[in-house]
N, C-alpha and C positions, 0 to 999 in steps of 0.2 A: 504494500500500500504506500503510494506515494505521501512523502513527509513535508513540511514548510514549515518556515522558521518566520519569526516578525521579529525587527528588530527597535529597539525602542530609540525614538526621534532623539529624546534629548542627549542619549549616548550614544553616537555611533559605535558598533563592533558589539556591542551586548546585547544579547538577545534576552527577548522580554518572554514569549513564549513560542511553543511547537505546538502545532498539531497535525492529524492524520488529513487525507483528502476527506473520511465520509466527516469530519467536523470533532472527531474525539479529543481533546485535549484533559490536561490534567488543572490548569489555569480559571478557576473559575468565573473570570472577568468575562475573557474568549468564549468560554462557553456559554456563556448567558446570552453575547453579543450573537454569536453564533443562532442560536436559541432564536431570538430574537424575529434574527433577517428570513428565517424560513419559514415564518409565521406571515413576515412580508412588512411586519417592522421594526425599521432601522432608518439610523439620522447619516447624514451623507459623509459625516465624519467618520462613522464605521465601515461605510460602506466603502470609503476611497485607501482603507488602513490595507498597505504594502503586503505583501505576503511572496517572500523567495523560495523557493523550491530547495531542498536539501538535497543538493547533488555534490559530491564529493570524490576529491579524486584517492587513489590510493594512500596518499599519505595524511588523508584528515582534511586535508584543504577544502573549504567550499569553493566553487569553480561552477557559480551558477551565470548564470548571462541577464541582463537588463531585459533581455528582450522574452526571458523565461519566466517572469516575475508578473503574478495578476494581483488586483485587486479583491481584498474580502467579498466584495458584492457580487464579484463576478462571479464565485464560488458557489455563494448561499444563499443568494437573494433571489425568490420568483422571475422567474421572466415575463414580463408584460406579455397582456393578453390581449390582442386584438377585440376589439366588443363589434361581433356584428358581418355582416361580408357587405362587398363592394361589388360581387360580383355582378355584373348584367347592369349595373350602372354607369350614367355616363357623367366622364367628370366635369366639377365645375371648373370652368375658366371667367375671364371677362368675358370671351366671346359668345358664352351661351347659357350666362349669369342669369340674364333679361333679354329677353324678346325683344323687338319693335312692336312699336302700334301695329302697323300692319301686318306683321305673323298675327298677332292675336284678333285682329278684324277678319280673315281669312278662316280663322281657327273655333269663332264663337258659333256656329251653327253647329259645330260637332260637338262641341262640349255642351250645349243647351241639350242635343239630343240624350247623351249619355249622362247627362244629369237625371233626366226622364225615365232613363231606363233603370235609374233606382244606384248606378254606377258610385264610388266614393271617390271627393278629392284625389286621395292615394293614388287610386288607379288610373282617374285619368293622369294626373303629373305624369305617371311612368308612362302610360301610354303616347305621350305627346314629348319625353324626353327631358323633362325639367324637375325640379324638388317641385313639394308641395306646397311651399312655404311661398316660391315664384309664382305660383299659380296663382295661391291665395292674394299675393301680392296687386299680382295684375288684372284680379278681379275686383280688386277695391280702384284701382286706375281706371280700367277700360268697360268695366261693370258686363261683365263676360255672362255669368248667371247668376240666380238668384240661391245663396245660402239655404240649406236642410234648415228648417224651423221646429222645433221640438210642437209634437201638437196640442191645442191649448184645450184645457182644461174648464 
């Protein structure tokens, strides 16, 4: 099982504690920090704490490389979780942020129909390539159709 050493800032050459890859240490501070990040929190000061690799040549020497050396968080901290997919959407830019008047003067006949036909915001937006929120937008601009009314009582 690969080994790593921390060594403590304000001494250089003293090592402060070891631990294993799966997070075992004897250090209880580490272990708590440890603890911690794989719960999913930790403050960015734990998270950027240096950690070098215990590689050692035959005669005792550590002989690790800068470029072998990660970060605690890299170790033990969750990875971000994407929320949601993108797939089959099309992205937003400036160029297809907002419509013109005229896409949406062209475009009111089909949306008054599938309003009709009982269709949701959501569905048209996709259907016609923009968020909802555009739509909603350009219905309050171009007064495209008439908003669902809750029915009254």
């Amino acid at each position: 099982m690969k080994k790593y050493l921390i060594f403590d800032p304000a001494q250089p050459g003293v090592i402060w504690a070891e631990f294993l890859a799966n997070g075992e240490t004897e250090h209880v501070v580490l272990r708590n920090v440890i603890f911690f990040m794989r719960g999913g929190k930790f403050t960015e000061k734990g998270y950027a704490i240096q950690c070098v690799p215990d590689i050692r040549d035959r005669n005792g020497s550590l002989i690790t490389k800068k470029k072998d050396c990660v970060k605690l968080g890299e170790l033990f901290a969750p990875k971000k979780k994407n929320r949601g997919s993108n797939a089959g959407l099309i992205q937003i830019s400036e160029k297809n942020r907002y419509k013109g008047k005229v896409d949406w003067e062209r475009e009111r006949t089909a949306i008054g129909k599938w309003i009709n036909d009982g269709a949701s915001v959501s569905k048209i937006a996709r259907w016609l390539g923009v968020s909802p929120s555009t739509l909603s937008k350009a219905n309050k601009r171009f007064d495209l159709y008439r908003p669902k009314q809750p029915p009254c009582k």
